[in-house]
C-alpha positions in Angstrom: 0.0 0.0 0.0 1.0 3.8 -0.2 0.5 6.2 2.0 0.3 9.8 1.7 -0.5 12.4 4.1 0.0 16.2 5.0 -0.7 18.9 7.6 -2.6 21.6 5.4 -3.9 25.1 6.9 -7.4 25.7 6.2 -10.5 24.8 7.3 -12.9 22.8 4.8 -15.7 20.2 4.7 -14.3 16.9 5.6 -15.1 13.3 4.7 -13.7 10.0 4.5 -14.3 7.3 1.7 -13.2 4.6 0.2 -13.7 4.0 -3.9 -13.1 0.2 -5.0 -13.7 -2.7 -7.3 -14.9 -6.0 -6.4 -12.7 -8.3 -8.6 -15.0 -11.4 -8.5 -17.8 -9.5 -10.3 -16.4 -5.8 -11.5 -18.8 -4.2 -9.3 -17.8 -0.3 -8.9 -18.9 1.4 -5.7 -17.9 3.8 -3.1 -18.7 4.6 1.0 -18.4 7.8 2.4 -19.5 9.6 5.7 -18.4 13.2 6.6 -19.6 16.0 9.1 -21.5 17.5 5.7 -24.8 17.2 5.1 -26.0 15.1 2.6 -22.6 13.9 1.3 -24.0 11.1 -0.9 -25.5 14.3 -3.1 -22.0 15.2 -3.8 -18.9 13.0 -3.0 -19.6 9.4 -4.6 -19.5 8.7 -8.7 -19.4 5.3 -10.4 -20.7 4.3 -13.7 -20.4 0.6 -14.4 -17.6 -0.6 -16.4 -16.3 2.3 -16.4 -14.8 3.5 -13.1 -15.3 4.7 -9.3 -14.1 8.5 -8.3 -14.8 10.1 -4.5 -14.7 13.8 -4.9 -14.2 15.7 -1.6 -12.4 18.0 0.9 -13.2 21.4 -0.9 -15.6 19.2 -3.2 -16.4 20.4 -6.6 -19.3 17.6 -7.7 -18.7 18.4 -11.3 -15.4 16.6 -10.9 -17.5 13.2 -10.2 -19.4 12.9 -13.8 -15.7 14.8 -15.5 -13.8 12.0 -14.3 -16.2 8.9 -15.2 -16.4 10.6 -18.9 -12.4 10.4 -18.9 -12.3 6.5 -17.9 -14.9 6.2 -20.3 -12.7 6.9 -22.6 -9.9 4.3 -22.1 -7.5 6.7 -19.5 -6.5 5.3 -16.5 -7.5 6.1 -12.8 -3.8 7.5 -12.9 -4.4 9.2 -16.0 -7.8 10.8 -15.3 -6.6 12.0 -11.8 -4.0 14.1 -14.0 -6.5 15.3 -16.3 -8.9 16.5 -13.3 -5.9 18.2 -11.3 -5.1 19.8 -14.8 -8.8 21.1 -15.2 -9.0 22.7 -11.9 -8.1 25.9 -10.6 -4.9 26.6 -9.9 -6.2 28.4 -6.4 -8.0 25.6 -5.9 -6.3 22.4 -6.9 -4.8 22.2 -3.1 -7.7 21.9 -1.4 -8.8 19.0 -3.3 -8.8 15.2 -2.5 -9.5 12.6 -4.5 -9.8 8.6 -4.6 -10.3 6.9 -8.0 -10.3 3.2 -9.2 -10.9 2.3 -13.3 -12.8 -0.8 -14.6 -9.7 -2.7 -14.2 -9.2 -2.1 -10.9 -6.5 0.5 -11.4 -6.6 3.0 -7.9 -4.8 6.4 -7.5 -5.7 9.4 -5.1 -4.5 12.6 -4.0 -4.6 14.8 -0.8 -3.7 18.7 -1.4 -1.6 19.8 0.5 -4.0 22.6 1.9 -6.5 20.1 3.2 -7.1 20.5 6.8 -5.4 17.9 9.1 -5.4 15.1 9.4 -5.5 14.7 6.1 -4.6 11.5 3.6 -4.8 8.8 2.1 -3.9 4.9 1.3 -3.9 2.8 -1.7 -4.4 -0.8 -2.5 -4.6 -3.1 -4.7 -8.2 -1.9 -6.4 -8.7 0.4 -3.6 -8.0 4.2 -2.7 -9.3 5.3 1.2 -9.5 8.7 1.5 -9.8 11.5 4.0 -9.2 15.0 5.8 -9.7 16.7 9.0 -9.8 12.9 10.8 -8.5 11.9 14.1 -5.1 10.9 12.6 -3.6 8.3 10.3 -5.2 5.3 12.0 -8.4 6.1 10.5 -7.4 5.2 6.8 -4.9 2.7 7.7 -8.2 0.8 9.8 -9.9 1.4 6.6 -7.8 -0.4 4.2 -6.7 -2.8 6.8 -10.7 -4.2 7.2 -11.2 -3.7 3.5 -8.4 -6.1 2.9 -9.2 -8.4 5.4 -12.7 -9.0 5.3 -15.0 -11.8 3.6 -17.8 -11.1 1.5 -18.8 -8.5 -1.9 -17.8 -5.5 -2.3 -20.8 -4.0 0.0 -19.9 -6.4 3.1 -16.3 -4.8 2.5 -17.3 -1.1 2.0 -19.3 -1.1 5.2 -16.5 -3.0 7.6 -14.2 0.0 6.0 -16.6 2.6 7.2 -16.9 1.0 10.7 -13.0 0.4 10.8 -12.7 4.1 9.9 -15.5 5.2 12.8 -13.3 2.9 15.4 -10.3 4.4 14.8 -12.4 8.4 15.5 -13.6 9.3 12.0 -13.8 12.6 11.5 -12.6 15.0 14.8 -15.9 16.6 14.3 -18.1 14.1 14.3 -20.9 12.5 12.1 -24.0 13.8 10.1 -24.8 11.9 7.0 -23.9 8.8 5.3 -24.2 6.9 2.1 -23.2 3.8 0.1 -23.4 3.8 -3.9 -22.5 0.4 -6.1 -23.0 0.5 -9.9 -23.7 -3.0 -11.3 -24.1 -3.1 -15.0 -28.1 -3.8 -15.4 -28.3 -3.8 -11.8 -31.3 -1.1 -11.0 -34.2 -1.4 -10.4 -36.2 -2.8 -13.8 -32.4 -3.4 -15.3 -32.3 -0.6 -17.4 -29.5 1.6 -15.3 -26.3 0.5 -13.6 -27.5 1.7 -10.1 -27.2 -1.3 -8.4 -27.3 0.1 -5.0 -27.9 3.7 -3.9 -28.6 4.5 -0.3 -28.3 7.5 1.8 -28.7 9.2 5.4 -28.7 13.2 4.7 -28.9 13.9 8.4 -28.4 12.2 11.5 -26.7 11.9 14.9 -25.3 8.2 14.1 -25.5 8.2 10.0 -23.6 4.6 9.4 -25.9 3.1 11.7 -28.8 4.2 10.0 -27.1 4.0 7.0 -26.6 -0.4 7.8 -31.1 -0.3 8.8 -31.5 1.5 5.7 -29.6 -0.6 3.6 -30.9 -3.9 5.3 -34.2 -3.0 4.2 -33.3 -2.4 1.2 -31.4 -5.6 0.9 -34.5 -7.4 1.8 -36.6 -6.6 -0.7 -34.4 -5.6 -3.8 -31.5 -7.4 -3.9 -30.4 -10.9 -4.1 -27.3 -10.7 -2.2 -29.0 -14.1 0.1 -27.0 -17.1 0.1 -28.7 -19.7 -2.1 -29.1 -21.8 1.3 -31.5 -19.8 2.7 -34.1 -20.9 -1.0 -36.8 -22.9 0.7 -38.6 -24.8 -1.0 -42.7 -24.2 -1.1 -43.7 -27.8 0.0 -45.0 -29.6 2.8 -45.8 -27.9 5.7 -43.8 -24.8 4.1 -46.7 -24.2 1.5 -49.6 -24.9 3.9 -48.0 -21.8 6.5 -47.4 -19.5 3.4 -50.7 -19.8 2.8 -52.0 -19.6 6.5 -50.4 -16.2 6.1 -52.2 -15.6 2.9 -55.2 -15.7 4.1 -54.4 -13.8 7.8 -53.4 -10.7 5.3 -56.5 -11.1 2.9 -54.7 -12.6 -0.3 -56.9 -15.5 -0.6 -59.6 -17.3 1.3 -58.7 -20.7 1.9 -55.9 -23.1 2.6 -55.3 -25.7 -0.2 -53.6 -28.5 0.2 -53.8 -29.9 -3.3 -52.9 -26.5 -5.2 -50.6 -23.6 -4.0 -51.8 -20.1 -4.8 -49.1 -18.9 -6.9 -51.2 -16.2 -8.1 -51.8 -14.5 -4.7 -48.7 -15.0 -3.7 -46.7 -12.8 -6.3 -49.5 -10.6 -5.7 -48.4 -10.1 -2.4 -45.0 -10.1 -3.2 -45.5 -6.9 -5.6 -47.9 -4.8 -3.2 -44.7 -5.3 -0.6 -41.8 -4.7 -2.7 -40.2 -8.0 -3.4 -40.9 -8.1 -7.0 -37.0 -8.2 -7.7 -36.9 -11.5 -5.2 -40.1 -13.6 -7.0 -39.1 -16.7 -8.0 -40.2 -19.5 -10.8 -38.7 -22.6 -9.8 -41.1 -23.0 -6.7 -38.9 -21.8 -4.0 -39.0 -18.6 -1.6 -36.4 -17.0 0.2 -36.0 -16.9 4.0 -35.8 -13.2 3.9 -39.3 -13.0 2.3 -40.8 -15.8 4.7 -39.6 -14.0 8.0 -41.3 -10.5 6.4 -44.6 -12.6 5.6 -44.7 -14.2 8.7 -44.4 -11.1 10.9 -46.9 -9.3 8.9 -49.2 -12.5 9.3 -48.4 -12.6 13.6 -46.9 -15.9 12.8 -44.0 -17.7 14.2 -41.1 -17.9 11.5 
């Protein structure tokens, strides 16, 4: 890893991030929190196949959808950092910070040297963490350290960063907003946009933990991020409680034995958001069950 730092002289709006690329899948996101509010408005870019760039310290936003267009274009993390620090203002350009991975998993950053201290940052191998006006060092190093070590995607990695980060004091001033932002090629919602995952706190006294209920929630009903042990299949007793529940919410009137109400229950499925998590092969996902069966008052 290298590590960059310096001890700048201005005040300025401060966040921490980390860009990256999951390697198993190409994935392209970024997590960020800051004592700003409504960072995820402003610091995290990413267009699929394409590239990953954190904007921030004295944040110009335009720098975001700038620096995606360069990648797009066959340059470099490297290369687009250069062309972005070229672009700026010469007044301006130290006050800047910046973390940027490409589609291959190419990482660069920068850290003016006017950024307020503690400010700097580390990269890795298809990583940049970034950061100013934080507790110290520790804060990145945590980062990168838990991003390296832990198991999982790319979104069970960002968020132990972003806790790593927060244990080692985050920034000196505290916390205000949070947000997460993966692009996945196809990935949003109806498969027509790369915004795989985009979730945000704008404003709260302990942003990454709302950030993690948020994002379970969403998890739940729009992504399929389970593990393929927890498919049940709808049989047996299974089928006759699914449709015990059926019925306690109003989606049909009976219980069948002979014949399972497929009908109703994709109905249900789409009037509560699970659409994305339907399935054809005549299984269900726990996630699902443990929703239906609270709404229904029913043991899971």
């Amino acid at each position: 890893m290298r590590k960059f730092n310096h001890e700048p002289s201005i005040a300025i709006p401060s966040t921490y991030s980390i860009v990256a690329r999951d390697s198993e899948n190409g994935d392209l996101g970024i997590i960020v929190q800051s004592k700003f509010p409504a960072v995820g408005s402003l610091v995290p870019w990413a267009r699929a196949g394409v590239g990953a760039v954190a904007t921030q310290a004295w944040v110009e936003p335009a720098f975001g959808p700038w620096g995606l267009e360069y990648m797009s274009r066959g340059k470099s993390a490297k290369e687009t950092l250069k062309e972005l620090l070229r672009k700026d203002d010469e007044s301006m350009r130290e006050h800047r910070q910046f973390g940027l991975v490409d589609s291959k998993g190419r990482a660069t950053a920068f850290t003016g040297k006017d950024c307020m201290d503690w400010a700097g940052h580390i990269v890795g191998d298809g990583y940049a963490c970034q950061g100013n006006i934080l507790t110290g060092e520790q804060v990145v190093e945590n980062m990168a350290e838990s991003y390296e070590k832990t198991e999982g995607d790319i979104v069970d990695r960002l968020f132990a960063a972003l806790n790593a980060g927060q244990a080692a004091g985050g920034d000196k001033r505290g916390m205000q907003s949070a947000a997460i932002y993966v692009a996945r090629d196809g990935g949003c919602y109806g498969g027509n946009l790369d915004r795989w995952i985009d979730v945000r706190v704008d404003e709260h006294s302990s942003p990454i933990k709302e950030l993690e209920r948020i994002f379970r929630i969403y998890d739940m009903t729009l992504l399929n991020r389970e593990d393929p042990s927890r498919l049940h299949k709808l049989e047996g007793d299974l089928a006759l409680k699914v449709q015990r529940a059926l019925a306690k919410l109003g989606f049909i009137e009976d219980v069948n034995a002979e014949i399972f109400p497929n009908d109703a229950l994709e109905k249900w499925m789409g009037v509560y958001n699970f659409e994305n998590k339907m399935r054809d092969d005549g299984t269900i996902w726990q996630s699902v069950l443990e929703y239906m069966f609270k709404e229904a008052n029913l043991d899971s």
